[in-house]
C-alpha positions in Angstrom: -10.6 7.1 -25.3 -10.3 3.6 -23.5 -9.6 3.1 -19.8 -8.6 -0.7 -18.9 -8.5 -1.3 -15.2 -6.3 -4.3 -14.2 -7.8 -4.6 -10.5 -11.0 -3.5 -10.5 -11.6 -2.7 -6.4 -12.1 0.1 -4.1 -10.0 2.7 -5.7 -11.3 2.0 -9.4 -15.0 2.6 -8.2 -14.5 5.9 -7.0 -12.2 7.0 -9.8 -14.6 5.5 -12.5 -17.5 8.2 -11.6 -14.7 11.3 -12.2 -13.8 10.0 -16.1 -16.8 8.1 -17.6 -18.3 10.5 -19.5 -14.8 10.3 -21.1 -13.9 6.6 -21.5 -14.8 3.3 -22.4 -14.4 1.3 -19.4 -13.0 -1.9 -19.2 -12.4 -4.2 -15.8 -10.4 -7.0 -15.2 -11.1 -8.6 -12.0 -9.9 -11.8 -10.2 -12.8 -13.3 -9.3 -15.9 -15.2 -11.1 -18.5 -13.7 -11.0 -17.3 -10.5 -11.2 -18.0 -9.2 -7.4 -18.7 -5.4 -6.5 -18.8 -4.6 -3.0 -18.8 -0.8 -2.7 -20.6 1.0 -5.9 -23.0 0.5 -9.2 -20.5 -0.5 -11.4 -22.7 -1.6 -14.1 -21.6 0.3 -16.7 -17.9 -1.0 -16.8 -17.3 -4.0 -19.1 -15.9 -6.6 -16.7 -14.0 -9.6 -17.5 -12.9 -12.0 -15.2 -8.6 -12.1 -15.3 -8.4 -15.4 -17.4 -11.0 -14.2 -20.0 -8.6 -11.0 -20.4 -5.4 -13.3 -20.7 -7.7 -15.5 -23.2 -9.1 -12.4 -25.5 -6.3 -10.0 -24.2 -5.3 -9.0 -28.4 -9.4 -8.0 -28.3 -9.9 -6.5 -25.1 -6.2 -4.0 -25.7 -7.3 -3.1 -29.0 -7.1 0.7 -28.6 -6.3 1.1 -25.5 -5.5 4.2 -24.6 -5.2 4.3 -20.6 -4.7 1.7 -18.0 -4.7 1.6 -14.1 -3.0 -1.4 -12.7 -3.6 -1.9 -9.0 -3.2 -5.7 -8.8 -1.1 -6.9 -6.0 2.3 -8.5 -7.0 4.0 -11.8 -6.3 7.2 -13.0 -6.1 8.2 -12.7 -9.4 6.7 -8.8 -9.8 3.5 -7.8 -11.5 1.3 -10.7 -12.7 -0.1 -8.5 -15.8 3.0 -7.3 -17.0 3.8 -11.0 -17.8 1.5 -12.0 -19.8 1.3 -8.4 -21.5 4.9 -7.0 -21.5 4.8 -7.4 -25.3 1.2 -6.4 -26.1 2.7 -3.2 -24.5 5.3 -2.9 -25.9 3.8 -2.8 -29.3 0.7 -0.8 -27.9 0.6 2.8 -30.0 -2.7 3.9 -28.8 -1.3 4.0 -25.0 -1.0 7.5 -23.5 -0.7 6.5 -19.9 -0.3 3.6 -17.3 -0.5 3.9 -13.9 0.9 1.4 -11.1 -0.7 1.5 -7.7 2.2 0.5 -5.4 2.8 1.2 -1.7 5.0 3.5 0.5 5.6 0.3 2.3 8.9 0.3 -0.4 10.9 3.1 1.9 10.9 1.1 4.7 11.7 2.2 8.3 13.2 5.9 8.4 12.8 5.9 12.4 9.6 8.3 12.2 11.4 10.5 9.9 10.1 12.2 6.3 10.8 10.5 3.3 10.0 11.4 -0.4 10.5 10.0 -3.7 14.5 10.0 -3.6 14.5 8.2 -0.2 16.4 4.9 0.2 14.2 1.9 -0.1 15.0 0.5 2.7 12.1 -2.2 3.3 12.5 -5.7 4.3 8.5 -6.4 4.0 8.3 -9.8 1.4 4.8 -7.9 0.1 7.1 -4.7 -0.2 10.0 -6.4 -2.0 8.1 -7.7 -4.5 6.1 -4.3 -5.2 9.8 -2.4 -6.0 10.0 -5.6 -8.5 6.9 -4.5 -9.9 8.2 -0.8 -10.2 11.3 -1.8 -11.9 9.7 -3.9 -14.5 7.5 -1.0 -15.2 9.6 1.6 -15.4 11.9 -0.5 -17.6 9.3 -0.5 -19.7 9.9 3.5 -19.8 13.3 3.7 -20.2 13.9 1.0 -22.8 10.8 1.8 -24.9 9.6 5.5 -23.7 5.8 3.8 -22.6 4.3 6.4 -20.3 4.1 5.0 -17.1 3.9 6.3 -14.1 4.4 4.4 -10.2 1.8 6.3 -7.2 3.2 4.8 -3.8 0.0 4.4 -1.5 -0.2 4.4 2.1 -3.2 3.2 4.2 -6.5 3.8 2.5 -10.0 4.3 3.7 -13.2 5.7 3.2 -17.0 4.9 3.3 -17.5 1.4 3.9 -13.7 0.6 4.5 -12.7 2.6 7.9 -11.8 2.8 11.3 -15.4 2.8 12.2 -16.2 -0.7 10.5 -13.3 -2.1 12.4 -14.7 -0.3 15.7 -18.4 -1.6 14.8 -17.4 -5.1 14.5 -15.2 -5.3 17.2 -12.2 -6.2 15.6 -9.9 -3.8 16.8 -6.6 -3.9 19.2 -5.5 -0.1 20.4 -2.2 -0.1 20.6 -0.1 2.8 21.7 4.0 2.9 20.8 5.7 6.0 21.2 6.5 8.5 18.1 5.0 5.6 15.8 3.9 7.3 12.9 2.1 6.2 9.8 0.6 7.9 7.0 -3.1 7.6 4.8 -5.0 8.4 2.4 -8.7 8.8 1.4 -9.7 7.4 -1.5 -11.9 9.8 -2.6 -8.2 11.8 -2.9 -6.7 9.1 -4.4 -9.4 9.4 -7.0 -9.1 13.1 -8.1 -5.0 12.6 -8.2 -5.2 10.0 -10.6 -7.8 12.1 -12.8 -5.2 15.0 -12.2 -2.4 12.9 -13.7 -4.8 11.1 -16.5 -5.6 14.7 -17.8 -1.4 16.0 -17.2 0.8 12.9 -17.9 4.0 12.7 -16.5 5.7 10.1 -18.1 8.5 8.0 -16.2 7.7 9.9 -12.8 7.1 8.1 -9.2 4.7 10.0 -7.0 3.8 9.6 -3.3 -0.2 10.2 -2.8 -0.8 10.5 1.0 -2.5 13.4 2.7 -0.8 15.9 4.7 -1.0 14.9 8.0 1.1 11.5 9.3 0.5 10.6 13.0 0.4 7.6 15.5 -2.7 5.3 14.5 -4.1 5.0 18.1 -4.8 9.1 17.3 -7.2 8.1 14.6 -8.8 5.5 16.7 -9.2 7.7 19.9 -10.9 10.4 17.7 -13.0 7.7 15.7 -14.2 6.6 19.3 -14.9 10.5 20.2 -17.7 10.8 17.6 -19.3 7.6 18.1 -19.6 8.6 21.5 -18.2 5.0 22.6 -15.6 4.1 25.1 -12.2 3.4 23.5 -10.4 -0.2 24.8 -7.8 -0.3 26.8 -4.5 -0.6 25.4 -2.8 -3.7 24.7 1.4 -4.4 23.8 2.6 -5.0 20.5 4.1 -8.1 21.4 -0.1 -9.7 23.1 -1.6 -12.7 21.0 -4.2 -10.9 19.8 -2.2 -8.8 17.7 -1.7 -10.3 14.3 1.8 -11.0 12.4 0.4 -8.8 9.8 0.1 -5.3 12.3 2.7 -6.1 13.8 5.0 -5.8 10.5 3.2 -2.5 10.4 5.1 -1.1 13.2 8.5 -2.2 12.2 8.5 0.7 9.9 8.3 4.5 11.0 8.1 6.9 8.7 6.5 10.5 7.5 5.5 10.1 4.2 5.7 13.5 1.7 3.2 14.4 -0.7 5.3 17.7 -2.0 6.5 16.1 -5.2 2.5 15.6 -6.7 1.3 18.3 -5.3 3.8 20.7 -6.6 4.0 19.2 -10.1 0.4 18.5 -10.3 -0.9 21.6 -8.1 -3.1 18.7 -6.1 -4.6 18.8 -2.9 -6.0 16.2 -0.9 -9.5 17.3 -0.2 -9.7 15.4 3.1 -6.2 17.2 3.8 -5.8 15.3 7.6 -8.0 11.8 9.1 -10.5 14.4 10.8 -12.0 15.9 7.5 -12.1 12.3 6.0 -13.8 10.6 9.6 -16.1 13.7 9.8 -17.7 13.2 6.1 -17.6 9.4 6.8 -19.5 9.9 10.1 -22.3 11.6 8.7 -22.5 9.2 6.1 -22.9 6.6 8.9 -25.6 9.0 10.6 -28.0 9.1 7.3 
């Protein structure tokens, strides 16, 4: 079998160790040279985004599974462009999955939302990830592809969490009453996506998030309690130092559900809350 991964980043890297002994693996990447930051990566065949577009007939011959976790733009999914009709006419493909965000429900005021919630964001980078869901699943209705749409919330894990932020000093606590957001590991993210690669579920739209949504200065306070460091005081929303970018973060309350994937999948997040993903982190950090 053939695995093409359109975005070849964080996620990817941890995935790739769970199915190589399976695949061929094939990475398209936006930059030249082909950067890794996280892990060996060495045996994935990488091209650079224009040398896919510019072989692309090549590099999808026999294809059989592809993981697209390129950010959108305001017209929808950059790849599905360019290779809407290499789909299309793509036999070998038994699954494609779209890494999008639960930043499509919106704000539900702290409440739960699931799969058949409203969509209810105003978020430009948001917007423009449903227009990437639509296209896709278009794809599935008109022409039965299998695709399926993961909606991710935060994600960390070694080398990308709360403790880098802490370490570097680049980080505002701030505290706003029944705020809650949701997250993921990646290691987590990893084994659902080899849970769905090995049980397709054509046309479905999953939420992967583990099972424990709460106010973000929690996870800070407790990242602080195992570094044994005083935490900062707390600053408003609304101080200079906070960035446009957090605080569209806080416009939107929700819970997010992971019932759907976890029922139809039997799943389970490993790192099922931010304490059993900050404790395996932190004695990463300690070795």
């Amino acid at each position: 079998m053939k695995m093409l991964f359109l975005g070849a980043g964080y996620c990817t890297e941890f995935l790739t160790p769970l199915i190589q002994n399976k695949f061929e693996i094939v990475g398209v990447h936006n930059q030249v040279p082909f950067k890794i930051k996280y892990l060996n990566f060495e045996f994935v065949k990488r091209y650079a985004f224009q040398q896919f577009l510019n072989d692309k007939n090549s590099i999808l011959q026999n294809v059989t599974h592809i993981l697209n976790s390129i950010p959108p733009n305001d017209y929808g999914d950059i790849p599905f462009h360019h290779i809407k009709k290499e789909l299309i006419n793509l036999n070998s493909l038994k699954w494609l999955g779209y890494l999008s965000t639960t930043g499509v429900y919106g704000d539900h005021g702290g409440n739960w939302v699931d799969e058949k919630s409203e969509l209810k964001t105003k978020n430009t980078r948001s917007l423009n990830r449903i227009t990437a869901e639509k296209q896709y699943l278009n794809l599935f209705s008109e022409h039965k592809l299998p695709i399926h749409i993961f909606r991710l919330p935060g994600i960390y894990g070694p080398k990308r969490s709360i403790f880098e932020r802490i370490n570097t000093d680049n980080l505002n606590l701030i505290k706003k009453k029944d705020q809650f957001f949701s997250r993921i590991h990646v290691e987590d993210i990893a084994t659902a996506l080899q849970f769905s690669i090995e049980k397709p579920t054509p046309g479905e739209i999953f939420n992967l998030t583990d099972d424990y949504p709460c106010p973000s200065d929690e996870v800070t306070s407790y990242a602080f309690e195992l570094l044994k460091k005083k935490k900062p005081k707390y600053i408003e929303l609304s101080d200079s130092k906070v960035s446009e970018m957090t605080r569209s973060f806080y416009t939107e309350n929700k819970r997010v559900s992971n019932k759907k994937f976890k029922d139809k999948l039997n799943w389970l997040p490993r790192k099922k809350d931010y304490k059993v993903g900050l404790n395996e982190i932190f004695k990463l950090l300690k070795n």
